[in-house]
VMD Tcl script that builds the backbone (N, CA, C; Angstrom):
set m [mol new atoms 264]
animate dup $m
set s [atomselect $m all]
$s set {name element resname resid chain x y z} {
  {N N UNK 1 A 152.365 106.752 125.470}
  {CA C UNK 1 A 151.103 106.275 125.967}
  {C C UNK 1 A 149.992 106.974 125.184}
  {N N UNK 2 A 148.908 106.271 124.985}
  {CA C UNK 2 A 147.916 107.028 124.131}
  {C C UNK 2 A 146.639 106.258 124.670}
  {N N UNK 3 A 145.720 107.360 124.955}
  {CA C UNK 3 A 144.713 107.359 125.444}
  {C C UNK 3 A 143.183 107.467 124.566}
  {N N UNK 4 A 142.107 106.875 124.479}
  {CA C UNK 4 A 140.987 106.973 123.875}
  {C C UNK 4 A 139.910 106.190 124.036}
  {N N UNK 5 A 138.674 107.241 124.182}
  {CA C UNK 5 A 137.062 106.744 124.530}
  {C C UNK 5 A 136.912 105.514 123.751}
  {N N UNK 6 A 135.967 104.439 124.320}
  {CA C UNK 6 A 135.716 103.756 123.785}
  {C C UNK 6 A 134.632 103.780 122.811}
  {N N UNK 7 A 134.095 103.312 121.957}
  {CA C UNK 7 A 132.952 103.826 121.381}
  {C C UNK 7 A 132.089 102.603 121.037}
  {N N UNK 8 A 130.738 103.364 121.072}
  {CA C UNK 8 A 129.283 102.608 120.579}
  {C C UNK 8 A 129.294 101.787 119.607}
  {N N UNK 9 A 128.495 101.331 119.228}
  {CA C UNK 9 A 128.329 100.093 118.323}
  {C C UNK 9 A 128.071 101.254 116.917}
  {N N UNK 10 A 127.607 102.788 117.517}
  {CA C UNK 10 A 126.771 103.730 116.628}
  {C C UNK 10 A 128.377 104.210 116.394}
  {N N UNK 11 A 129.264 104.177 116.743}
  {CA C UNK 11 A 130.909 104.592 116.563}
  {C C UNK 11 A 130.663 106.044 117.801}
  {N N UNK 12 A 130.068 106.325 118.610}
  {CA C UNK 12 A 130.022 107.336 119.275}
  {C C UNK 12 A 130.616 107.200 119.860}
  {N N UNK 13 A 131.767 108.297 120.636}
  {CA C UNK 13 A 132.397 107.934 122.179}
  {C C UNK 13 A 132.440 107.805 123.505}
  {N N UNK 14 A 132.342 106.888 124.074}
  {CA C UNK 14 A 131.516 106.777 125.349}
  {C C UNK 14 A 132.511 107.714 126.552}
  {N N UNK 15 A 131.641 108.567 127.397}
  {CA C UNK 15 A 132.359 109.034 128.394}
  {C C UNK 15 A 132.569 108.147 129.376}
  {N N UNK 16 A 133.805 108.358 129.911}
  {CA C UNK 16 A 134.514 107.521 130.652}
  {C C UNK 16 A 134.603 106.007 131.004}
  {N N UNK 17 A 134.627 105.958 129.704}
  {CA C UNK 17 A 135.250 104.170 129.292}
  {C C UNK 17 A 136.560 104.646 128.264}
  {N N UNK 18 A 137.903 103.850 129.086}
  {CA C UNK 18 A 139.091 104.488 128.220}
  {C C UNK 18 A 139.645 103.032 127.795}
  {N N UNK 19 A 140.234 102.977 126.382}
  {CA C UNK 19 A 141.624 101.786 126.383}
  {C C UNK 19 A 142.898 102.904 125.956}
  {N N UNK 20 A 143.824 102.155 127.249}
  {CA C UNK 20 A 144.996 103.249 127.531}
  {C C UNK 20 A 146.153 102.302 126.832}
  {N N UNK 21 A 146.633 102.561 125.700}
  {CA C UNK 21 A 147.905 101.749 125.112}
  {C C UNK 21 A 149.661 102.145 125.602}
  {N N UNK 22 A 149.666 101.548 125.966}
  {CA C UNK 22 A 151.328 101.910 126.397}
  {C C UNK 22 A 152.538 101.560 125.374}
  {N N UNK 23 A 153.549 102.287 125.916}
  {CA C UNK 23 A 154.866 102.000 124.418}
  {C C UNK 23 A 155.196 100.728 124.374}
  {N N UNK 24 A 154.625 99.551 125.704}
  {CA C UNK 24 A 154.953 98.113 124.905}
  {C C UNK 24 A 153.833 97.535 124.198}
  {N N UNK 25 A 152.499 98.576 124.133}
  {CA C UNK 25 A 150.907 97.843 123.147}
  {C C UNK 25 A 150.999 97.008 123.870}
  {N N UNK 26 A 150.736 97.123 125.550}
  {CA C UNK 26 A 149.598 96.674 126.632}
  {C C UNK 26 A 148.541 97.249 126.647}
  {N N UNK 27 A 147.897 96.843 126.702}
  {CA C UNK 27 A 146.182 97.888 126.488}
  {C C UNK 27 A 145.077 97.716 127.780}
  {N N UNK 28 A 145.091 98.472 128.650}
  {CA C UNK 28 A 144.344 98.577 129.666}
  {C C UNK 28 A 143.105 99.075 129.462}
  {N N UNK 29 A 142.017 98.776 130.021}
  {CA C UNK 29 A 140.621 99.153 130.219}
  {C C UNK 29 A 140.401 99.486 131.201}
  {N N UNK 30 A 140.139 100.971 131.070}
  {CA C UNK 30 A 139.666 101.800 132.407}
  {C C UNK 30 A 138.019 102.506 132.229}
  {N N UNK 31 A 137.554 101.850 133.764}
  {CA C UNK 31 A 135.941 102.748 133.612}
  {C C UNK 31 A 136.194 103.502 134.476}
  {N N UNK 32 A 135.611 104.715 134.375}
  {CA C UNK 32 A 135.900 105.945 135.174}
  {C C UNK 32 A 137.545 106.021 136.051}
  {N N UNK 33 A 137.326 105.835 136.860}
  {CA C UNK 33 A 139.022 105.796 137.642}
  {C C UNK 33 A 139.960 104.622 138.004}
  {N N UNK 34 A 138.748 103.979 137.774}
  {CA C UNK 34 A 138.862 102.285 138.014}
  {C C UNK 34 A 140.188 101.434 136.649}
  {N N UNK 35 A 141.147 100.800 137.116}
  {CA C UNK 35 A 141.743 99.994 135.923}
  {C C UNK 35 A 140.565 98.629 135.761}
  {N N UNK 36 A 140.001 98.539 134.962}
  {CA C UNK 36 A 139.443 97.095 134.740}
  {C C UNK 36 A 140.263 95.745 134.713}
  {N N UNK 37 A 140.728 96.353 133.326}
  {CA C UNK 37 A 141.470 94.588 132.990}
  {C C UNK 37 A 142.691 95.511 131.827}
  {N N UNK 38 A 143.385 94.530 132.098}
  {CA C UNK 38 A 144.794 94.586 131.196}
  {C C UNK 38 A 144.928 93.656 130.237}
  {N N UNK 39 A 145.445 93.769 128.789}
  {CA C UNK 39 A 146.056 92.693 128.289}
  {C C UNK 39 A 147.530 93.167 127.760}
  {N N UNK 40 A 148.523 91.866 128.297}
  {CA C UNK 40 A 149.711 92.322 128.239}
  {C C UNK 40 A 149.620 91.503 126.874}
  {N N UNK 41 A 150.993 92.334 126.200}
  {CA C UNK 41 A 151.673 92.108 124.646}
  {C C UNK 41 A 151.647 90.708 124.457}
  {N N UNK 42 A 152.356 89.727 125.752}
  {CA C UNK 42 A 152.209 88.424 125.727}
  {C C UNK 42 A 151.295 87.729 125.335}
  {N N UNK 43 A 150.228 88.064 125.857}
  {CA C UNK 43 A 148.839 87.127 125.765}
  {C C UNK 43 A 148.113 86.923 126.923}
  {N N UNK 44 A 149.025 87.617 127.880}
  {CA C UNK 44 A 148.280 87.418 128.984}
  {C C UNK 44 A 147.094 88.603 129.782}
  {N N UNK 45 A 146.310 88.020 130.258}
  {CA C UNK 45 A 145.153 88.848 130.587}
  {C C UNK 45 A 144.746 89.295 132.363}
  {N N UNK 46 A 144.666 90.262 132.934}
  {CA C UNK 46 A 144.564 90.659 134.430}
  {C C UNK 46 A 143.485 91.251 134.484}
  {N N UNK 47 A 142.564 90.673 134.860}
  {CA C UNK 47 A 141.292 91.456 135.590}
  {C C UNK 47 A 141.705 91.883 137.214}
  {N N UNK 48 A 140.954 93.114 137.486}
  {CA C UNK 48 A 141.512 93.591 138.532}
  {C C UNK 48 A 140.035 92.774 140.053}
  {N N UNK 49 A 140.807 92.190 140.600}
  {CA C UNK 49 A 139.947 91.435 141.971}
  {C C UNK 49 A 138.345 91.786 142.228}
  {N N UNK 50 A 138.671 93.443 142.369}
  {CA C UNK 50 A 137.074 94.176 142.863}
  {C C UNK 50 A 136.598 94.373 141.763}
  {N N UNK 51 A 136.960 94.997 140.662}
  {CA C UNK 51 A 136.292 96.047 139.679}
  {C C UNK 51 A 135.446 95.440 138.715}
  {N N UNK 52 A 136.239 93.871 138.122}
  {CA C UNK 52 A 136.216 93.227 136.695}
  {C C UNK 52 A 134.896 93.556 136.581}
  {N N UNK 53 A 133.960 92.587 137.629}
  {CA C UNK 53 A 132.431 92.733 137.139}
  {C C UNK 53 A 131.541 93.926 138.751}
  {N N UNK 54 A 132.231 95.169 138.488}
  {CA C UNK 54 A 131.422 96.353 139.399}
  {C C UNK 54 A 130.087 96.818 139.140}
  {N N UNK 55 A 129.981 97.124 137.861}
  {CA C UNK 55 A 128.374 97.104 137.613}
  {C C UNK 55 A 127.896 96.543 135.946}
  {N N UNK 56 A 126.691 96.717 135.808}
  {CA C UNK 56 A 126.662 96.561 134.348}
  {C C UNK 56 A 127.354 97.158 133.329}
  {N N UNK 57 A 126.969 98.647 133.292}
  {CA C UNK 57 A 127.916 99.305 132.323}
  {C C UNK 57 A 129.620 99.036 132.359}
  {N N UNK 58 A 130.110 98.539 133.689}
  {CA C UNK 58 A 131.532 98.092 133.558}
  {C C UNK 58 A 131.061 96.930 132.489}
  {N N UNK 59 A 131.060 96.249 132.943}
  {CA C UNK 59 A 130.653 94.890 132.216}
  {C C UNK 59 A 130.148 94.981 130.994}
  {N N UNK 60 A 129.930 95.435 130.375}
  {CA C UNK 60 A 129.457 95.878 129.100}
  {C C UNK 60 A 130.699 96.491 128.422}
  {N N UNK 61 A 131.337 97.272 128.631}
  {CA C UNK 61 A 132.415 97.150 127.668}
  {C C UNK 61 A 134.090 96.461 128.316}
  {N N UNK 62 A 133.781 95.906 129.826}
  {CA C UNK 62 A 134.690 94.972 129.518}
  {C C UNK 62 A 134.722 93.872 128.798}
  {N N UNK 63 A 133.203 93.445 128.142}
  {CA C UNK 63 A 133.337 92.545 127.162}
  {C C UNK 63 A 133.466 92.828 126.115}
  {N N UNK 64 A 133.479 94.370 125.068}
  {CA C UNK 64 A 133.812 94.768 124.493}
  {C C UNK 64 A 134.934 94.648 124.378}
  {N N UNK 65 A 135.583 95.194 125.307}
  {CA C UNK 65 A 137.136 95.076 125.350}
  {C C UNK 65 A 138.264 93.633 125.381}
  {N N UNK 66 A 137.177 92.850 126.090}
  {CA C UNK 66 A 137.239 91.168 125.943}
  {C C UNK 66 A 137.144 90.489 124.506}
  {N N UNK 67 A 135.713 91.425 123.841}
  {CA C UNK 67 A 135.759 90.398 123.173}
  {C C UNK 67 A 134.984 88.782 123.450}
  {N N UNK 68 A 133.894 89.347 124.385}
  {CA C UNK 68 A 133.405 87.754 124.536}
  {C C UNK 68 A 132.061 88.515 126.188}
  {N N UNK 69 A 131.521 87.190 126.206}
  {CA C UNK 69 A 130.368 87.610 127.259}
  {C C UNK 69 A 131.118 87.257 129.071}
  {N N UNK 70 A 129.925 87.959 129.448}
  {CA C UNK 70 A 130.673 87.176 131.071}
  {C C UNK 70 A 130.869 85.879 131.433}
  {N N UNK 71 A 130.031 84.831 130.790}
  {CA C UNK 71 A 130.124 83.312 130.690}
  {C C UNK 71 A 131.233 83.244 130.146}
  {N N UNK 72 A 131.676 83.454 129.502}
  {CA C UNK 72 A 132.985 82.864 129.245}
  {C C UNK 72 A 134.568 83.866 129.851}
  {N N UNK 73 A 134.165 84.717 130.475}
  {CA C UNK 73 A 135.160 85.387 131.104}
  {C C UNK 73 A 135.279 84.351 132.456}
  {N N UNK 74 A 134.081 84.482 133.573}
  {CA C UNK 74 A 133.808 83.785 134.469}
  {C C UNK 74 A 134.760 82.074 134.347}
  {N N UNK 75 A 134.735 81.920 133.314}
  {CA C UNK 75 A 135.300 80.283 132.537}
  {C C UNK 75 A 136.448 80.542 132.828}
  {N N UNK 76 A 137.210 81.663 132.152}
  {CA C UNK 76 A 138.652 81.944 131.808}
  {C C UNK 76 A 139.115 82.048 133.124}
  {N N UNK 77 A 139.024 82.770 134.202}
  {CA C UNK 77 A 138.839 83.057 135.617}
  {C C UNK 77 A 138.989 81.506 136.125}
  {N N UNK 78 A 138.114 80.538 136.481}
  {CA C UNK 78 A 138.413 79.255 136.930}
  {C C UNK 78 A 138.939 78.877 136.134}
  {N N UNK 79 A 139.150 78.574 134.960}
  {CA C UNK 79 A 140.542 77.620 134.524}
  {C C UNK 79 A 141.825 78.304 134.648}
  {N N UNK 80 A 141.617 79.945 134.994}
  {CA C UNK 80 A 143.077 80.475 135.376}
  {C C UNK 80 A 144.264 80.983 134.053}
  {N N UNK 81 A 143.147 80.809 132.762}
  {CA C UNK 81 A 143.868 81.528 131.582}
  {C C UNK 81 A 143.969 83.170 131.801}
  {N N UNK 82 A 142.407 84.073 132.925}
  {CA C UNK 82 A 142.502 85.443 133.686}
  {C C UNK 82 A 143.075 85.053 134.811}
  {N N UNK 83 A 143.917 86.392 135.156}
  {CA C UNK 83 A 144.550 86.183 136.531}
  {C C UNK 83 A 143.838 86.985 137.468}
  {N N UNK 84 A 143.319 87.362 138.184}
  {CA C UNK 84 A 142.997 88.397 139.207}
  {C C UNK 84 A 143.843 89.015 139.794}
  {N N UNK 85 A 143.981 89.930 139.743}
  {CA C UNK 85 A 144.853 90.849 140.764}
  {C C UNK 85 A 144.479 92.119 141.161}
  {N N UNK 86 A 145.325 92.843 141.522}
  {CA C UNK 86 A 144.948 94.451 141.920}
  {C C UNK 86 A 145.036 95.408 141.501}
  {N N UNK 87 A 144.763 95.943 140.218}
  {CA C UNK 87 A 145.006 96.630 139.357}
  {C C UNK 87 A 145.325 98.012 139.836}
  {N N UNK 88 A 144.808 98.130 140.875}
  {CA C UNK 88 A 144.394 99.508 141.336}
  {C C UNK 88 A 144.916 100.170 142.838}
}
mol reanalyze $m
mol bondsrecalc $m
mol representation Tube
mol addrep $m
């Protein structure tokens, strides 16, 4: 398992925003204690029920970590390509 800050656009490392890689390269997004969102090796993606969108700064690098804005997460979510669950 290997653990590391996420970082700024400036390459700085942000405190307590983590992507946690595991020995199958699932890569979880954690803000502070919170699991955000997962993406498994498959392709598949788990936002966690409460957390996904908890405040801005979550939200800000879960789209980092996404890869895309909340409009189109929100999308992925009703068509059901994100799953919701309980990460936590």
């Amino acid at each position: 398992m290997k653990v590391k800050n996420m970082t700024s656009t400036k390459g700085n490392k942000i405190a307590n925003q983590f992507i946690i890689t595991d020995d199958n390269n699932d890569m979880t997004f954690q803000s502070y204690d919170s699991c955000i969102a997962k993406k498994i090796h498959n392709g598949l993606i788990y936002l966690d029920e409460y957390y996904w969108d908890y405040s801005v700064t979550t939200g800000k690098y879960r789209n980092q970590f996404l890869g895309e804005g909340i409009a189109e997460t929100r999308k992925k979510i009703k068509t059901g390509e994100y799953i919701l669950t309980n990460l936590n």
